[in-house]
N, C-alpha and C positions, 0 to 999 in steps of 0.2 A: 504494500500500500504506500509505504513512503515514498519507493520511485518514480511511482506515478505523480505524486504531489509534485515531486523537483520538477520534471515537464512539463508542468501546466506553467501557463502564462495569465497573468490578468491584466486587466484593464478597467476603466468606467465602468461598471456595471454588467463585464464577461468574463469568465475564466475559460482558459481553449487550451487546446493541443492540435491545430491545424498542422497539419504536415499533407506537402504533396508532391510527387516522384513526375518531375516532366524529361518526357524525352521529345527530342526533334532530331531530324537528319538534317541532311544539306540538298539542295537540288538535285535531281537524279539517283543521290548517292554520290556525288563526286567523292574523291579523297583527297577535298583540298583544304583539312585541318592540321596543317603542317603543325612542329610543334612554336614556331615563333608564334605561329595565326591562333593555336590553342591557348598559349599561355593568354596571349593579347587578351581573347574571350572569357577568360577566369577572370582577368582584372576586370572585365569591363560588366560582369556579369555580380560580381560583390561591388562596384563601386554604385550600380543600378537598383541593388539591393540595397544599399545603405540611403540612396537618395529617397527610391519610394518607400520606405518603410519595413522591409519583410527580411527576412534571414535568408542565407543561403550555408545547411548545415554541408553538405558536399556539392562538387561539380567532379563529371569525371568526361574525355573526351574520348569513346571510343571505335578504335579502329579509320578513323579518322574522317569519317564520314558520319558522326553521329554524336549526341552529346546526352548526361544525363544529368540532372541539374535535384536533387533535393532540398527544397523551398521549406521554411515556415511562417506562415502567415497571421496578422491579425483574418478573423470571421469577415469581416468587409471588403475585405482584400479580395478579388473573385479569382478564380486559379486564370481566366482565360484572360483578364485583364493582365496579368502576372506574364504571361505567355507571351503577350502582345508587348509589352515592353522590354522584355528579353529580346525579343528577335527581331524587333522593329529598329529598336536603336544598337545592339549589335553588329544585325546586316549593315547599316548604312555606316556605321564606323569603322566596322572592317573593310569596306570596301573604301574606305577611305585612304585608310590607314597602308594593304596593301590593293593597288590598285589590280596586279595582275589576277586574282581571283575572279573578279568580273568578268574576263573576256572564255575563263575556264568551263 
């Protein structure tokens, strides 16, 4: 019983233990998560985290064509909104950042 206590989280008026396991791939499948392009997406993927509000307990890149990303969330926080700011502002920073992924 104690364990479970240490996991919960409160707030105004909630107590939770929101957790939620996203995965996404890349277009096609490519395998164009090199490890510069991965690391880059770890950073940009906790610093996105700490902007909006939500935890990110792991991130893992795998086979390089795929990512999994373990989130915890305030209950307001909706997983798809979550999902949309991952990969919205992600893609367009990677592709920023490096450019040759785009034409791949």
């Amino acid at each position: 019983m104690k364990k479970t206590k240490k996991k919960l989280k409160s707030a105004r008026g909630v107590v939770y233990n929101c957790n939620y396991h996203i995965v996404f791939s890349t277009k096609y499948r490519r395998k164009v998560l090199t490890p510069p392009i991965a690391e880059y997406l770890k950073k940009l993927v906790f610093q996105i985290a700490y902007k909006y509000g939500f935890e990110v307990a792991q991130i893992e890149v795998g086979e390089r064509d795929h990512v999994h990303i373990f989130v915890s969330a305030h209950p307001k926080i909706a997983p798809a909104y979550i999902v949309k700011l991952i990969k919205g502002i992600t893609a367009r920073k990677i592709f920023q950042q490096f450019p040759e992924v785009k034409k791949v």
